[in-house]
C-alpha positions in Angstrom: 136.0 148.8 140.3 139.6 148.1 139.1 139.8 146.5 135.6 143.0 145.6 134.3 144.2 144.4 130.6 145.6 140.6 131.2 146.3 139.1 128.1 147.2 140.6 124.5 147.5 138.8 121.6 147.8 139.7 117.7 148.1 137.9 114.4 151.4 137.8 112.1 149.8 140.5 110.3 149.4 140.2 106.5 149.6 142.4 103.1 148.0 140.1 100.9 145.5 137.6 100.5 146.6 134.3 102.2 143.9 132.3 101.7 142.6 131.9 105.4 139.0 132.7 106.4 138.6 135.2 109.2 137.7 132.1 111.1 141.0 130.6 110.8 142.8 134.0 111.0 140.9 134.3 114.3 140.8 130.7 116.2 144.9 130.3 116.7 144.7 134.0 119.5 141.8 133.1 120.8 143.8 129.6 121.9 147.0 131.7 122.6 144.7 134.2 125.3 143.1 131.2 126.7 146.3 129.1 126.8 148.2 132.6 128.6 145.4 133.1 131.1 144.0 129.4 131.6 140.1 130.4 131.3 138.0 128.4 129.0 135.0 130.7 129.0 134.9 134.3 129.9 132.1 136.2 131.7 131.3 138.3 128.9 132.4 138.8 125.1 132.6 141.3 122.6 134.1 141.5 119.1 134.5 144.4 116.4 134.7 143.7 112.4 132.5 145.3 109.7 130.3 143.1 107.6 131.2 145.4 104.3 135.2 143.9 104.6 133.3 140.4 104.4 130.5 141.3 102.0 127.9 139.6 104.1 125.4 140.6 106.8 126.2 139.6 110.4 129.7 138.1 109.6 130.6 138.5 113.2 128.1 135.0 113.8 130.5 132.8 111.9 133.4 134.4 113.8 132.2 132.9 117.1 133.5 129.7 115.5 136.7 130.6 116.8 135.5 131.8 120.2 133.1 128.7 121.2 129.4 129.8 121.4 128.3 126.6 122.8 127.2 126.2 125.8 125.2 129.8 125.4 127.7 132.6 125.9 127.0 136.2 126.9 128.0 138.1 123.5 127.6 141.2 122.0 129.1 143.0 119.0 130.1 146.8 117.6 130.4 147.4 113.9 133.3 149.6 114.8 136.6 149.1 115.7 137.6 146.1 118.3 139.1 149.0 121.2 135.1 150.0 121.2 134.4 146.5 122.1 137.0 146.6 124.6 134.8 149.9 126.0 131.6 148.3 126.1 133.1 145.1 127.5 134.8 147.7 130.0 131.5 148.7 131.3 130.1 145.5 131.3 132.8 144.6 134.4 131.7 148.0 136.0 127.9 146.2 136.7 130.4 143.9 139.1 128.5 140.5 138.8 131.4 139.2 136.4 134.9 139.1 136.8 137.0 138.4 133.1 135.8 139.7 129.5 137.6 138.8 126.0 137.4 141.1 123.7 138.7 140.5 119.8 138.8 142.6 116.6 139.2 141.2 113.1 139.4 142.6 109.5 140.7 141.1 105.4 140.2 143.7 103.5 142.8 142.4 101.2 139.3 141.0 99.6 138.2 144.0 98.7 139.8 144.5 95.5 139.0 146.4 92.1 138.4 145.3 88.8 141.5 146.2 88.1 143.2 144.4 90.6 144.0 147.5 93.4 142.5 147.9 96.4 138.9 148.8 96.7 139.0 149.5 100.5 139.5 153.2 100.1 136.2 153.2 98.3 134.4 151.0 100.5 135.1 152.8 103.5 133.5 156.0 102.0 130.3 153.5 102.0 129.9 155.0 105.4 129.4 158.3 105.1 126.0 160.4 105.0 123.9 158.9 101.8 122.5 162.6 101.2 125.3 164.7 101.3 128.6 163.5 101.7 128.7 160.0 99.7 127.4 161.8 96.1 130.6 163.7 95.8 132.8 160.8 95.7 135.6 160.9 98.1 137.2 157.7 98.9 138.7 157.4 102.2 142.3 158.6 101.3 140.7 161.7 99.2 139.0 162.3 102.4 142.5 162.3 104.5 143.8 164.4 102.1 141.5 167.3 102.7 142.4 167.0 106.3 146.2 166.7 105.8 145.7 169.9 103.4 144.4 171.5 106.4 146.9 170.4 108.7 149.6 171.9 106.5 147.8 175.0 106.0 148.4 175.8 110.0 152.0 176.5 109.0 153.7 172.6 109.1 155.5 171.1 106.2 155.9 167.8 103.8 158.7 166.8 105.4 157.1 166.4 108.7 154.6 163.8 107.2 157.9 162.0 105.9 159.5 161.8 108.9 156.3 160.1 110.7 156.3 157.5 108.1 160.3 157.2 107.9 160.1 156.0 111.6 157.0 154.6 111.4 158.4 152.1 108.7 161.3 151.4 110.6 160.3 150.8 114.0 157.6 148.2 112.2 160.1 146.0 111.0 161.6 145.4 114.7 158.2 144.3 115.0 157.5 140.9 114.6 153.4 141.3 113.8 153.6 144.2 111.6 154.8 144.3 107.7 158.1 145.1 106.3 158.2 148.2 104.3 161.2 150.1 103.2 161.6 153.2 104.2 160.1 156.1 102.2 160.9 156.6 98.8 160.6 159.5 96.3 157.1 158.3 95.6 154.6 160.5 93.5 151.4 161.6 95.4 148.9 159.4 96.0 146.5 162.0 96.4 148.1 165.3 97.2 149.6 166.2 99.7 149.8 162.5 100.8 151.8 160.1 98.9 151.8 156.2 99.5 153.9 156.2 102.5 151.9 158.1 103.9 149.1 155.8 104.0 148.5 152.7 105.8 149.0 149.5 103.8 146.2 147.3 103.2 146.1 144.3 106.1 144.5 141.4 107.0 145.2 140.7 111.0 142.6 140.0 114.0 143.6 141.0 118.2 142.4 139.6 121.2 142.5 140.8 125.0 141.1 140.1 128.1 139.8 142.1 130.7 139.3 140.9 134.4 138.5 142.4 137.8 140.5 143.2 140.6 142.0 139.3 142.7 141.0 138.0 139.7 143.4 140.4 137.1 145.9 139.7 140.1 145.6 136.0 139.5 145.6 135.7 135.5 148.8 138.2 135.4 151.9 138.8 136.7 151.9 142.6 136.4 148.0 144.1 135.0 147.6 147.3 133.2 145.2 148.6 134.8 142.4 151.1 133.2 142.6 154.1 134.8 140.7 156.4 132.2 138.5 155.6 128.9 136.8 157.7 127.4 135.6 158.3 123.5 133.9 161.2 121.5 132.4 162.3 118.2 132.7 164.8 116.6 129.9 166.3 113.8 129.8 163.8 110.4 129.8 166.6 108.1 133.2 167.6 106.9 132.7 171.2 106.6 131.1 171.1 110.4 134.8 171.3 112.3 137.9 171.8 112.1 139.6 169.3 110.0 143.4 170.6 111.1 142.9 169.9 115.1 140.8 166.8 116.6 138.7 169.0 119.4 137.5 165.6 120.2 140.2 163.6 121.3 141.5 166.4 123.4 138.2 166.5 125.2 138.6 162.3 125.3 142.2 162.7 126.7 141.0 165.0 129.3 138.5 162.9 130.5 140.4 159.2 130.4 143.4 161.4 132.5 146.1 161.8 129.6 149.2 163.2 131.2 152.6 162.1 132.6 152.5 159.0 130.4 155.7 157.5 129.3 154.5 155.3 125.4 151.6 156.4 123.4 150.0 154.0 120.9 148.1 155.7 118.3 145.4 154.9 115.6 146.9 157.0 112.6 146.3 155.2 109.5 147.7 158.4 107.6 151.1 160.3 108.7 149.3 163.6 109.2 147.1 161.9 111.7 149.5 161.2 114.1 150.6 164.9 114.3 147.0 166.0 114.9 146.7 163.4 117.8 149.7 164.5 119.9 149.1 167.9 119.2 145.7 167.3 120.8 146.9 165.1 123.8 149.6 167.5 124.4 152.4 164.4 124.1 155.7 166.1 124.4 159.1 164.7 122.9 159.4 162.9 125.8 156.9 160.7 125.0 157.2 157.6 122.7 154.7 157.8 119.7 154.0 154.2 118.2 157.0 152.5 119.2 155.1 149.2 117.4 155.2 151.0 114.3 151.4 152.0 114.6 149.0 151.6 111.8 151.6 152.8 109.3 153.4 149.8 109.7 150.0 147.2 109.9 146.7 148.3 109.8 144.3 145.0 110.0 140.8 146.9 110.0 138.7 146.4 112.8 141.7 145.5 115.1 143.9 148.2 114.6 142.7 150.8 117.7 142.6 147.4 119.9 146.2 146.6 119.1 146.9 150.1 120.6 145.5 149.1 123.4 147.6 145.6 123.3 150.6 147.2 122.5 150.2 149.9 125.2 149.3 147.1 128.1 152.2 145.2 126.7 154.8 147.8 127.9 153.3 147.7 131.8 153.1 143.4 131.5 156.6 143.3 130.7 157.8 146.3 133.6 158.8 148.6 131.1 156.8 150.9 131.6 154.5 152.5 134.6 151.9 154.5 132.8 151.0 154.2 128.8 147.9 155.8 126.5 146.3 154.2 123.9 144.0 156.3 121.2 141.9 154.6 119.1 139.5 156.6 116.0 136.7 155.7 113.5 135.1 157.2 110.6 136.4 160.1 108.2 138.8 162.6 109.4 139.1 161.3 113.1 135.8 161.8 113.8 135.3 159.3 116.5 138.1 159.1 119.1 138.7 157.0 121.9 141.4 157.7 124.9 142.4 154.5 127.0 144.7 155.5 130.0 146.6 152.5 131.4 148.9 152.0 134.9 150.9 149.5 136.4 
């Protein structure tokens, strides 16, 4: 069964608070996919968000306000990132009794602030881990990414490598018309050593959209379909001290499996510059490869849609003939312990 991304679209993503529900951050590209591919209803969707960023159980309900739940839809929903919802909407296609899917991620953590006015998402993320062993000692998200950057380091790379994924990070986000504009690095203090702010992805609010379809029908809705040609995702143990926090044994096992090689762009998910180092290490991306030419997650990082906007911005490259084949990587949870490995074609 061939399944092809048709459509992509993605907020103006935003670093602070403007005001807008997720509703209304959500409804204007759900229009812009249904306007690009002319379908009013899909054969199947699927969204990602996390009710913790809204404070509320089951916040994805209210978010079908955007989509149109009436009449009954077929729906379903992962408290994980949106490019998970894109996997299970993937399989859904595979069954062969539908023919189009929309998929849509959405996160504003910019509400999740501290008493003293910073950002409390660091801390809420850590409300994930293990309640017996791992969540006692305290690590926030970035403490966490520091013990894995520590380790990276350790392996015999420098500081200034870190720097230099954030320097073009930075700068390739601000050709970008979605993501924010950041200056380039500075002479920052550390944010929790060995990373320092830059190093970090900024706190954004942002949703993504994308829709899948079949075979004649992808052929219809698009000009030129980026078709799926691998996907595959794997976990790797919860407990910190369980692997090895330097090298990402699971997204090379996800790359193998999806088909990762002779691919031209790579869109990671590395909210933290050390990440991204890990990653092509373990895909075995070359120089010749472009890494995050959007930016990446460094430049935006709306939660929730960030690993489906690597899948967007790697299908955008094959809709516009710039590319024949592209990879997009996706992770959840401390440390990159879930990893996903899209592999897409023209």
């Amino acid at each position: 069964m061939d399944i092809a991304v048709v459509a992509f679209a993605q907020t103006e993503h935003m670093g602070e608070d403007s005001g807008r529900s997720e509703v209304e951050i959500l409804a204007p590209i759900i229009g812009e996919v249904k306007e690009r591919t002319g379908l009013k209803r899909f054969g199947f969707t699927c969204s990602g968000s996390l009710d913790y960023l809204a404070g509320a159980p089951f916040s994805f309900v209210s978010a079908l306000d955007a989509v149109g739940a009436w009449p009954p839809i077929s729906e379903s929903h992962v408290e994980m990132d949106a490019a998970w919802a894109l996997y299970e909407a993937y399989v859904r296609l595979l069954h062969g009794d539908i023919d189009t899917a929309l998929v849509y991620g959405f996160g504003k953590p910019s509400q999740v602030v501290r008493p003293d006015g910073e950002s409390g998402l660091p801390e809420l993320m850590s409300l994930q881990l293990d309640p017996y062993y791992l969540e006692p000692l305290g690590l926030d998200q970035v403490s966490m990414a520091a013990l894995q950057a520590r380790a990276y380091l350790e392996l015999g790379h420098k500081e200034d490598d870190l720097r230099a994924v954030a320097a073009r990070s930075r700068a390739d986000g601000r050709a970008n018309p979605y993501a924010l504009d950041l200056p380039d690095p500075g002479d920052d203090d550390y944010e929790i050593a060995p990373l320092r702010p830059y190093d970090c992805a900024p706190v954004t609010d942002g949703a993504a959209a994308i829709v899948l379809a079949t075979g004649d029908r992808a052929r219809e809705l698009c000009e030129r379909p980026a078709w799926i040609r691998g996907a595959d995702h794997r976990i790797e143990a919860h407990s910190l001290g369980a692997r090895d926090l330097g090298r990402s044994e699971s997204t090379t096992l996800a790359g193998q499996k999806a088909g990762a090689r002779d691919v031209e762009v790579a869109e990671l998910h590395a909210q933290f510059s050390h990440e991204e180092l890990i990653l092509r290490e373990a895909l075995g991306l070359g120089d010749d490869v472009r890494v995050n030419p959007s930016g990446g997650p460094l430049a935006a990082n709306p939660v929730m849609a960030t690993g489906l906007i690597r899948v967007g911005e790697a299908a955008g490259w094959i809709h516009r003939g710039e590319a024949r084949r592209t990879l997009a990587h996706a992770s959840y949870g401390p440390c990159l312990q879930s990893n996903l490995v899209c592999v897409l074609e023209a």
